[in-house]
C-alpha positions as CSV (number, residue, x, y, z in Angstrom):
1,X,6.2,157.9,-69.6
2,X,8.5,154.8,-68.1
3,X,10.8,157.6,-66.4
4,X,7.1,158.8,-64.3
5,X,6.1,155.2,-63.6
6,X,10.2,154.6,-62.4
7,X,9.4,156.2,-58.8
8,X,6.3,154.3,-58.2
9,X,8.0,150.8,-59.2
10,X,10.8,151.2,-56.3
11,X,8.3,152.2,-54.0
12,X,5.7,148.9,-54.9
13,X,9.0,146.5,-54.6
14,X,10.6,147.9,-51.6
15,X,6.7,147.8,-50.0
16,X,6.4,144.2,-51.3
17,X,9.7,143.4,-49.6
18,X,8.8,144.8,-45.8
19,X,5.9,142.8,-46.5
20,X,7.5,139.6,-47.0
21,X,9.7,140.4,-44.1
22,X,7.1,141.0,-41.5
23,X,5.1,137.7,-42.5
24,X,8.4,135.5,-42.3
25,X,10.5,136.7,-39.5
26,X,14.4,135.1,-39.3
27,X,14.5,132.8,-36.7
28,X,17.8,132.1,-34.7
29,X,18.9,128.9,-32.7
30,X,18.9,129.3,-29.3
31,X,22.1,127.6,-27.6
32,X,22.4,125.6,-24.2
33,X,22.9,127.8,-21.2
34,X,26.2,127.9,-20.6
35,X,28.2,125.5,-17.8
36,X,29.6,127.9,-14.5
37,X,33.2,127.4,-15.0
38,X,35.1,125.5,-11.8
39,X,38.3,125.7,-10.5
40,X,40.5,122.4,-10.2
41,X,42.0,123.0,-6.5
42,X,43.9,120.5,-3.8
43,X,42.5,120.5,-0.8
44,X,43.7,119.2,2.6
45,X,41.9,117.7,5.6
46,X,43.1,119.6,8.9
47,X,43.0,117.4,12.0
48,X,44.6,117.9,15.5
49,X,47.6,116.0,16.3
50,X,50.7,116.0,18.1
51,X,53.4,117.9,16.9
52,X,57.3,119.0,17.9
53,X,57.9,122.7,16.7
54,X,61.2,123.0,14.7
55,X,62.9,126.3,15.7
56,X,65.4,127.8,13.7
57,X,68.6,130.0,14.0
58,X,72.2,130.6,12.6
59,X,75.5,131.5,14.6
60,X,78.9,130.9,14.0
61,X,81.2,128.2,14.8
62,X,83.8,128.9,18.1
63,X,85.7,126.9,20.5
64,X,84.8,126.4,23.4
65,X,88.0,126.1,25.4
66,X,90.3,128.7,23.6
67,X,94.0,130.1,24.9
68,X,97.2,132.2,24.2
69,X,100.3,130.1,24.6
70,X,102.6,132.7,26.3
71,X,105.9,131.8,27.5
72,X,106.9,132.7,31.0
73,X,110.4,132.6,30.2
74,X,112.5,134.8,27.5
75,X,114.8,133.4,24.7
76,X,115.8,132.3,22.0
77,X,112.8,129.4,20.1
78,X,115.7,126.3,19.0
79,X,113.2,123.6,18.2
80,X,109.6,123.3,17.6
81,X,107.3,120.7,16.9
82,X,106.3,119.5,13.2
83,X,102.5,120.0,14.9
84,X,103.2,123.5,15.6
85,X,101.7,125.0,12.2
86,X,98.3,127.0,11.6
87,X,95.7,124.0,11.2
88,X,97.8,121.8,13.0
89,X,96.9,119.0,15.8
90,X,98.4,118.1,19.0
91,X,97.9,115.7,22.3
92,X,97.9,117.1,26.1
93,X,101.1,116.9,26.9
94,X,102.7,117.1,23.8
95,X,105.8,119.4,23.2
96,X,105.2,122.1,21.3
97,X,108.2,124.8,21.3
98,X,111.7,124.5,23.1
99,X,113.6,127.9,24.2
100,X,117.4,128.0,24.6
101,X,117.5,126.8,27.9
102,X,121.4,127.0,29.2
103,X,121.1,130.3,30.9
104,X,118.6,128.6,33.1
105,X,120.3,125.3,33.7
106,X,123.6,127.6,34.9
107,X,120.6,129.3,36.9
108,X,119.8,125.9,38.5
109,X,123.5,125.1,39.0
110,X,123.9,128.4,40.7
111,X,121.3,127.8,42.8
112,X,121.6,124.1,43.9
113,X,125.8,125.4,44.9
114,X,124.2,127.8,47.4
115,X,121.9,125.6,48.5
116,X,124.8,123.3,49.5
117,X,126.6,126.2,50.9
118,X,123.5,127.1,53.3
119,X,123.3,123.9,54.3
120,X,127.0,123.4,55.3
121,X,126.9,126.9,57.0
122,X,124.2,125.6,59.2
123,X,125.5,122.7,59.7
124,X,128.4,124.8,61.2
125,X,125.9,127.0,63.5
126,X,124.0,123.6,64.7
127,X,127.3,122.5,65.8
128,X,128.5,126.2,67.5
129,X,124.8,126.0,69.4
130,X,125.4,122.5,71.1
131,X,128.8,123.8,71.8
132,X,127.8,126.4,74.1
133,X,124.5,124.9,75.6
134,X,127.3,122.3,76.4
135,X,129.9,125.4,77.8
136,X,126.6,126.4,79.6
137,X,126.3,123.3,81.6
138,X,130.3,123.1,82.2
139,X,130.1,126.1,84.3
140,X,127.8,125.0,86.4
141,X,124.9,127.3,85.3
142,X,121.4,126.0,85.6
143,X,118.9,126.5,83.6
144,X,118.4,127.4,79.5
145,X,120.8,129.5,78.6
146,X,120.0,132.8,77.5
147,X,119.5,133.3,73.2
148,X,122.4,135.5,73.1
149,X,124.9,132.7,74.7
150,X,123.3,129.5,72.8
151,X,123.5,131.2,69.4
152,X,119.7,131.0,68.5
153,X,119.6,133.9,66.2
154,X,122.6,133.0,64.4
155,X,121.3,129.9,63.9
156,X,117.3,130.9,62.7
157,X,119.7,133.3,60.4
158,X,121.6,129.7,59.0
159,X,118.4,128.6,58.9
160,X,116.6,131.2,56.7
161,X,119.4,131.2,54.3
162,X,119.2,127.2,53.5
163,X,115.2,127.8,53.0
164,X,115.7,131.0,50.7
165,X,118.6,129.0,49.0
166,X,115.5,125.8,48.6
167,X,113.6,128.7,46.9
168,X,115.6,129.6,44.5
169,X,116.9,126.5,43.4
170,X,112.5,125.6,43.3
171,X,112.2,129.1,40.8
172,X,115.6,128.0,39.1
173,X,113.8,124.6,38.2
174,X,110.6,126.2,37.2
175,X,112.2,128.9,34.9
176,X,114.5,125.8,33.5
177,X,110.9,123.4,32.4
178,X,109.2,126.5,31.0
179,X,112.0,126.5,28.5
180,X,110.0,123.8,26.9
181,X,106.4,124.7,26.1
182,X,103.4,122.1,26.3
183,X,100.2,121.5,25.4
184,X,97.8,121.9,27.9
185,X,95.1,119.8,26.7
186,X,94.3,118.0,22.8
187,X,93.5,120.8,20.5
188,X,94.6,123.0,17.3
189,X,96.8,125.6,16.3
190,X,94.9,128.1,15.4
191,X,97.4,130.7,14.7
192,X,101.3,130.7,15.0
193,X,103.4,133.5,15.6
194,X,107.3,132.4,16.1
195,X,109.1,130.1,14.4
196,X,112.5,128.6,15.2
197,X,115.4,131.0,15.5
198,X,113.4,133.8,16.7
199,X,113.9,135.7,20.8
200,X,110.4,135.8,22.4
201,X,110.2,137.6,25.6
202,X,108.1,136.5,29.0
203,X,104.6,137.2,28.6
204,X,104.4,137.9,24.7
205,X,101.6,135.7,23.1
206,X,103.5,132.8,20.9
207,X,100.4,131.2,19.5
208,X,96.6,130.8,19.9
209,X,95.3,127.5,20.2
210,X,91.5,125.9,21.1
211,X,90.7,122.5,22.4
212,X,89.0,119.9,20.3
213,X,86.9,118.3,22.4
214,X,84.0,119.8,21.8
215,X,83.2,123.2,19.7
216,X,80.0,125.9,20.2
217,X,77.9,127.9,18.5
218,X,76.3,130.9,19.7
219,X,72.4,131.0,18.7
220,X,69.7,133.6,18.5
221,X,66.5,132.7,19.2
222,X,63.5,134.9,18.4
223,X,60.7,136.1,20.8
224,X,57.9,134.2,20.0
225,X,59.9,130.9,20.5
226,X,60.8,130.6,23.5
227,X,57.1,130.0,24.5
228,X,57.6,127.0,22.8
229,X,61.1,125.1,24.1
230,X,62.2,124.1,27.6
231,X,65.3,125.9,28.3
232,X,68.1,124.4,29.9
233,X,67.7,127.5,32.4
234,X,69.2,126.6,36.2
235,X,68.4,128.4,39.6
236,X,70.3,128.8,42.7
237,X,67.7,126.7,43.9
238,X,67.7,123.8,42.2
239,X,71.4,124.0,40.1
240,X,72.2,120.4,40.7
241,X,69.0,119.0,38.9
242,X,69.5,117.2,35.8
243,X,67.0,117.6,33.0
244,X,66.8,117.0,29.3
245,X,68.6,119.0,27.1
246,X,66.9,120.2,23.7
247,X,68.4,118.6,20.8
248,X,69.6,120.9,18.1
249,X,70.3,120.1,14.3
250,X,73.4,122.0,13.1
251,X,74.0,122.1,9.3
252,X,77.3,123.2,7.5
253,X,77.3,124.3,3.8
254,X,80.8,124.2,3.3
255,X,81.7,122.5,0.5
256,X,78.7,120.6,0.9
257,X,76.0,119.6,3.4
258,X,76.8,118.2,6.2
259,X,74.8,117.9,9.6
260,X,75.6,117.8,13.0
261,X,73.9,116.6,16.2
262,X,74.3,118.5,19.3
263,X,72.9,119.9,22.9
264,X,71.7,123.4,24.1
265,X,73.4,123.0,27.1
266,X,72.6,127.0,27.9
267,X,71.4,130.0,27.7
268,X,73.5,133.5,28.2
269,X,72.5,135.2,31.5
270,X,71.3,138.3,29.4
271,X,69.1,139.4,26.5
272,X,71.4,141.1,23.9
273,X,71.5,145.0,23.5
274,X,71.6,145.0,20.0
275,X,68.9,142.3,19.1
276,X,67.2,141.8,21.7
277,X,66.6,138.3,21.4
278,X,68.2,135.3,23.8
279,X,70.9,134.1,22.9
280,X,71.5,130.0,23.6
281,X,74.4,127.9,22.9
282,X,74.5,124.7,21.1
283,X,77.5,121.9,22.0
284,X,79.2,119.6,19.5
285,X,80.8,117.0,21.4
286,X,84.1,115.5,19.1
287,X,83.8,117.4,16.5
288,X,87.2,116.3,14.8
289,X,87.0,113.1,15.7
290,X,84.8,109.5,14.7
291,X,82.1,112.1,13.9
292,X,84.4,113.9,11.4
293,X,85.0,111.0,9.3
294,X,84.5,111.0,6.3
295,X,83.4,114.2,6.4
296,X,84.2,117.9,5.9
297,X,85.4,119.2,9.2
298,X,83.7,122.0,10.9
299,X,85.7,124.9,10.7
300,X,86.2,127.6,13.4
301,X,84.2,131.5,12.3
302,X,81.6,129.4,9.4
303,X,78.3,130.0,9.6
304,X,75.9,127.1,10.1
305,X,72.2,126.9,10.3
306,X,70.4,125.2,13.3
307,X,67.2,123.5,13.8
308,X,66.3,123.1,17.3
309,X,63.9,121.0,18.5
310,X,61.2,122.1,20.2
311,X,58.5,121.8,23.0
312,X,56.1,118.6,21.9
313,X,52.8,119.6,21.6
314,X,49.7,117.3,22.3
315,X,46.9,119.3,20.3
316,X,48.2,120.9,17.9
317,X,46.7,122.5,14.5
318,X,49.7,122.9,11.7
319,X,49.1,123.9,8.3
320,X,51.9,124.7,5.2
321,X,53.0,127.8,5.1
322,X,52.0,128.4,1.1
323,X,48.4,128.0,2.0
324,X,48.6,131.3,3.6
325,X,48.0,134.7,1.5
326,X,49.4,137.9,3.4
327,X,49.6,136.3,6.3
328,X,46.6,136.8,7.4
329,X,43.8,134.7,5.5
330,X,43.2,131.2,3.9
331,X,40.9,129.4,1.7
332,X,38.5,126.3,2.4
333,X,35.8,124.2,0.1
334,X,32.8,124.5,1.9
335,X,30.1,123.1,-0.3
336,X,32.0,123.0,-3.6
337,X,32.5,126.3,-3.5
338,X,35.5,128.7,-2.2
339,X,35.3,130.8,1.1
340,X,37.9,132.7,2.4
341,X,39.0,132.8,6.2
342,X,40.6,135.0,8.1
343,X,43.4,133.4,10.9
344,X,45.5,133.7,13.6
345,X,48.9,132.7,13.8
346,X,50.3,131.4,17.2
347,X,54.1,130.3,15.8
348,X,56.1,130.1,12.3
349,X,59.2,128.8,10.7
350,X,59.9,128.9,7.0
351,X,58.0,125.8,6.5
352,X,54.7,125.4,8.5
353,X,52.6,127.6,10.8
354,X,50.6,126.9,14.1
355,X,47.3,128.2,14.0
356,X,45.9,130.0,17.1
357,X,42.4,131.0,15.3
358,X,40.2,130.8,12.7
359,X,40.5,127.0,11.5
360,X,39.7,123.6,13.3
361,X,39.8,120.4,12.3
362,X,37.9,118.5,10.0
363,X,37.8,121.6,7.1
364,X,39.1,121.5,3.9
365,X,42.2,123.9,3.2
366,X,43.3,124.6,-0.3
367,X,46.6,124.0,-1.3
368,X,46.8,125.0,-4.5
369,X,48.1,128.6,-5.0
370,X,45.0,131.0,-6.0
371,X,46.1,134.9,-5.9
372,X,42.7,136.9,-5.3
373,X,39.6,134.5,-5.7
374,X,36.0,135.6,-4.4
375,X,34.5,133.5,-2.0
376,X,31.5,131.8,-3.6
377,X,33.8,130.7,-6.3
378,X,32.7,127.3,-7.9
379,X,35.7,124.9,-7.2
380,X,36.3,121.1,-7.8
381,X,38.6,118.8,-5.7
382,X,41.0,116.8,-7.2
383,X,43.3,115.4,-4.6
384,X,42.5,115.5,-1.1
385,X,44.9,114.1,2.1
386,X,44.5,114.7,5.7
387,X,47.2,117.9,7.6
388,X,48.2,115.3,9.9
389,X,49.9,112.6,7.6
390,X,51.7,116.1,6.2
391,X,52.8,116.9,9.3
392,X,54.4,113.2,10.5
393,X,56.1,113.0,7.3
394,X,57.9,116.5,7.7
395,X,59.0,115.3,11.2
């Protein structure tokens, strides 16, 4: 009998129990919605202002004035000077290498003897011609006597031999002073190539040397630049007028930083084949001298970098280069919220860019690096400056 009643018991508590449940629902708390999460970002204030494009380059260090010291005479090199070593320095004027010069002074000796003899011979012939212009007269003839008789062509003959006798002793004197070599101006050895003891021959390169006073270096400049720097570029036309020359920043990372000031002082008549870009050259006025002081010297072949200064702009709207995705796009706060904009870029260097479209002043870029954000992101400012207190400072 309980076993019957068993089935009927589950079923009365289970129906009891969805009962109980339908008159006294569970009731859950309800939480507060939620806050839209924001975005901490920098922003700056763009304004127009004034501004000096910095272009940049690289090229190599050269001389500008460099040479071959080549003997004109042969012999044997007895002295040269303590100066004359790879690196070394020297004054205009200075003497550099000394050939064995006896064969040349016997050359001068031989050459001054027949002078004297030339001029004794016409001596002699002056002296024969006013004999017979006198024998002439004697006779009774009138008149100038004919060439034969007053012994002009002898004497133009006497006369030719005491000049060709001049000019030999003159090339016997040369050949003797080029025995000794000189500097033509202050400069450096840059490479020696006889020493003492050695026979050089006339004509054969003894050394290559450059001049000190001033040094260039070759620079490219691209395309889009040269919209924005005034060229020291000269016409036929108007060659003698003076005008400014752009100043160019030249830095050397030998050893350790070191800048230089220097000129464009021109361009090459020519855009290179290979690059085609312009290429402009940049002086260094005294390079080894007060300006090397206490400093590492510029060497000849290093690479430096160069920052030229540009065309100065009145209106101009710069922003940071990091503030640029892709280089195409940027993004501004407009109303707390994030909206990207699409720009164009007029000039570059590897710092800052000058915007040709799509900004203007007053807006708010963002600084802060995002990666791919959707516009209408919520965004909160926490540091704000204005582009043109950026852009004075990196002047």
């Amino acid at each position: 009998m309980p076993k019957k009643l068993l089935p009927f018991i589950i079923l009365t508590a289970l129906i009891v129990v969805a009962v109980l449940i339908k008159l006294n629902p569970p009731s859950s708390e309800r939480n507060a919605e939620l806050k839209t999460r924001e975005l901490a970002v920098e922003v700056v204030k763009l304004q127009v202002q004034a501004y000096q494009p910095i272009l940049q380059s690289y090229g190599r260090v050269k001389p500008r004035t460099e040479s071959e010291l080549v003997p004109q005479v042969a012999g044997k090199v007895v002295r040269i000077s303590p100066n004359f070593r790879n690196g070394g320095f020297f004054e205009a004027g200075e003497l550099l290498l000394e050939i064995d010069d006896r064969d040349y002074q016997a050359s001068v000796n031989s050459a001054r003897a027949n002078l004297i003899e030339s001029r004794q011979l016409l001596i002699q012939e002056q002296a024969q011609v006013k004999q017979a212009k006198d024998d002439w007269v004697r006779l009774g003839n009138r008149g100038q006597p004919p060439t034969l008789v007053s012994r002009e062509p002898q004497l133009k003959a006497a006369q030719a031999k005491v000049l060709a006798a001049e000019a030999q002793l003159d090339t016997a004197q040369a050949n003797l002073e080029r025995t000794r070599i000189v500097a033509p101006y202050a400069g450096r050895m840059l490479e020696k190539k006889v020493d003492v003891g050695q026979v050089v021959n006339a004509n054969s390169a003894i050394a290559s040397i450059y001049a000190v006073d001033t040094v260039e270096v070759r620079l490219p400049l691209k395309n889009r630049d040269l919209a924005y720097i005034d060229l020291p570029e000269s016409l036929r036309v108007n060659k003698d007028r003076q005008q400014p020359l752009p100043a160019v920043e030249l830095i050397s990372e030998l050893g350790k930083s070191e800048h230089w000031q220097g000129k464009i002082v021109r361009t090459e008549g020519a855009i290179d084949a290979a690059s085609q870009q312009l290429y402009v050259i940049a002086q260094i006025d005294d390079p080894y001298g007060e300006a090397a002081r206490d400093r590492q010297p510029l060497k000849i072949g290093q690479y430096v970098r160069a920052e030229i200064s540009g065309r100065r702009l009145k209106q101009a709207l710069v922003i940071p280069n990091n503030a640029i995705y892709q280089g195409s796009y940027v993004y501004l706060v407009e109303q707390d919220t994030l909206r990207r904009r699409n720009i164009d870029i007029a000039w570059q260097n590897d710092n800052q860019a000058l915007i040709k479209k799509g900004l203007k002043a007053g807006e708010l870029l963002v600084l802060t690096p995002l990666g791919q954000v959707a516009s209408g992101t919520a965004v909160r400012i926490v540091e704000g400056v204005v582009a043109g207190e950026q852009a004075e400072a990196s002047e």
